[in-house]
C-alpha positions as CSV (number, residue, x, y, z in Angstrom):
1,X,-24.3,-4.8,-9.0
2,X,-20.6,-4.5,-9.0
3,X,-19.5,-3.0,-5.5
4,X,-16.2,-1.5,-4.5
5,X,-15.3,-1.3,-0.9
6,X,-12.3,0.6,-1.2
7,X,-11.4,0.4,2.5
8,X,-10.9,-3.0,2.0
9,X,-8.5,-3.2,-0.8
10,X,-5.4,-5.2,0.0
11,X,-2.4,-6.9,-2.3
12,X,-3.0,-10.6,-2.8
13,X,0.2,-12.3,-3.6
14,X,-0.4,-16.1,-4.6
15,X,2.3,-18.5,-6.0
16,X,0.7,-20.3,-9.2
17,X,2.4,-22.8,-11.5
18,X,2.6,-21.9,-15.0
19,X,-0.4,-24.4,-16.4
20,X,-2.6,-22.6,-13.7
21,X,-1.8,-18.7,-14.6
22,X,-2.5,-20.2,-18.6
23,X,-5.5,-22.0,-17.0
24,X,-6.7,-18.2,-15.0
25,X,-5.8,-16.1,-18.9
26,X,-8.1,-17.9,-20.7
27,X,-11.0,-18.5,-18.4
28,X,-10.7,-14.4,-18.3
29,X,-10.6,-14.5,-22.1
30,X,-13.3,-16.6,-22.7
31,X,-15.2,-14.2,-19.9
32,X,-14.7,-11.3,-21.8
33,X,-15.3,-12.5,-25.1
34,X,-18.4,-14.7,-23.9
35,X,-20.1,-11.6,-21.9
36,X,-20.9,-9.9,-25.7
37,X,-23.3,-13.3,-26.7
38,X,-24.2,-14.0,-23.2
39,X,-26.2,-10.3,-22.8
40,X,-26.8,-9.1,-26.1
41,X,-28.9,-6.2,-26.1
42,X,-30.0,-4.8,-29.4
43,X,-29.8,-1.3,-29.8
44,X,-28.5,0.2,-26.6
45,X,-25.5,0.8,-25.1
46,X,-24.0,-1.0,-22.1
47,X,-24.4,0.1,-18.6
48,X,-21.8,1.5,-16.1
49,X,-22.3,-2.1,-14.7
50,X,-21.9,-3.6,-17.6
51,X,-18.9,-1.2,-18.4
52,X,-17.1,-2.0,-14.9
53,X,-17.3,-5.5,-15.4
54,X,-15.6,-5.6,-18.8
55,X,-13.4,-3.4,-18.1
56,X,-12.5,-5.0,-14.7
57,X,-12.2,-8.5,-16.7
58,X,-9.9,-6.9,-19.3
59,X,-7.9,-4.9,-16.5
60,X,-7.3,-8.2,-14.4
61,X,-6.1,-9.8,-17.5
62,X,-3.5,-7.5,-18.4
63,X,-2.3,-7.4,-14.6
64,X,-1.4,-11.4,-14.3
65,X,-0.6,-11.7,-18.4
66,X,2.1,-8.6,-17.6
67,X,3.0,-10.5,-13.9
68,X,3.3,-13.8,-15.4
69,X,5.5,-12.6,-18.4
70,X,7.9,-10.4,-16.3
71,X,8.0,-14.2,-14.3
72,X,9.1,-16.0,-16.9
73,X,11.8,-13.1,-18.1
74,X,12.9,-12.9,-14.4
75,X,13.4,-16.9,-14.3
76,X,15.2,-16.8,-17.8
77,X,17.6,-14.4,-16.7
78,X,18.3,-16.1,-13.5
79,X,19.0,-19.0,-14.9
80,X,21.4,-17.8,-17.7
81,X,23.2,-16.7,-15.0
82,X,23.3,-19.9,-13.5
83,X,24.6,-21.4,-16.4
84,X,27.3,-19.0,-16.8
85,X,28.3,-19.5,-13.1
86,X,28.1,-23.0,-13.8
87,X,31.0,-22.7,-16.3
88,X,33.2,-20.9,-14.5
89,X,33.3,-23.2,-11.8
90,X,33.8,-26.1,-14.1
């Protein structure tokens, strides 16, 4: 069973390379898509359990898909303006 401590919730911040956050997406991909074959239950309708998990899964997805592509925008523009510095001084 799926238990929230709320009292206990903190911001993790953790420094990946990019091969590792790609690495993290998928594994939570294949996770969500895998959990449909992996408990199949015919005729009835999922759990809360069930529900949280998914849902959880998908939720943690979106959160370090939306972190890692604001990463990569961040590092673009900071280095355009590099490059533009760059000129100047040259």
């Amino acid at each position: 069973m799926i238990d929230f401590d709320i009292d206990s919730i903190r911001k993790n911040k953790i420094e990946l390379l990019d091969c590792q956050v790609d690495l993290i997406l998928k594994s939570l991909e294949m996770y969500k898509y895998m959990y449909g074959f992996i408990y199949p239950r015919s005729n009835k309708s999922l759990t809360n359990e069930e529900n949280l998990r998914i849902s959880l899964v998908t939720d943690t997805y979106e959160q370090i898909l939306n972190e890692y592509t604001n990463s990569k925008r961040m590092n673009g523009i900071i280095n355009m303006y590099e490059k533009e510095k760059n000129k100047k001084i040259a």
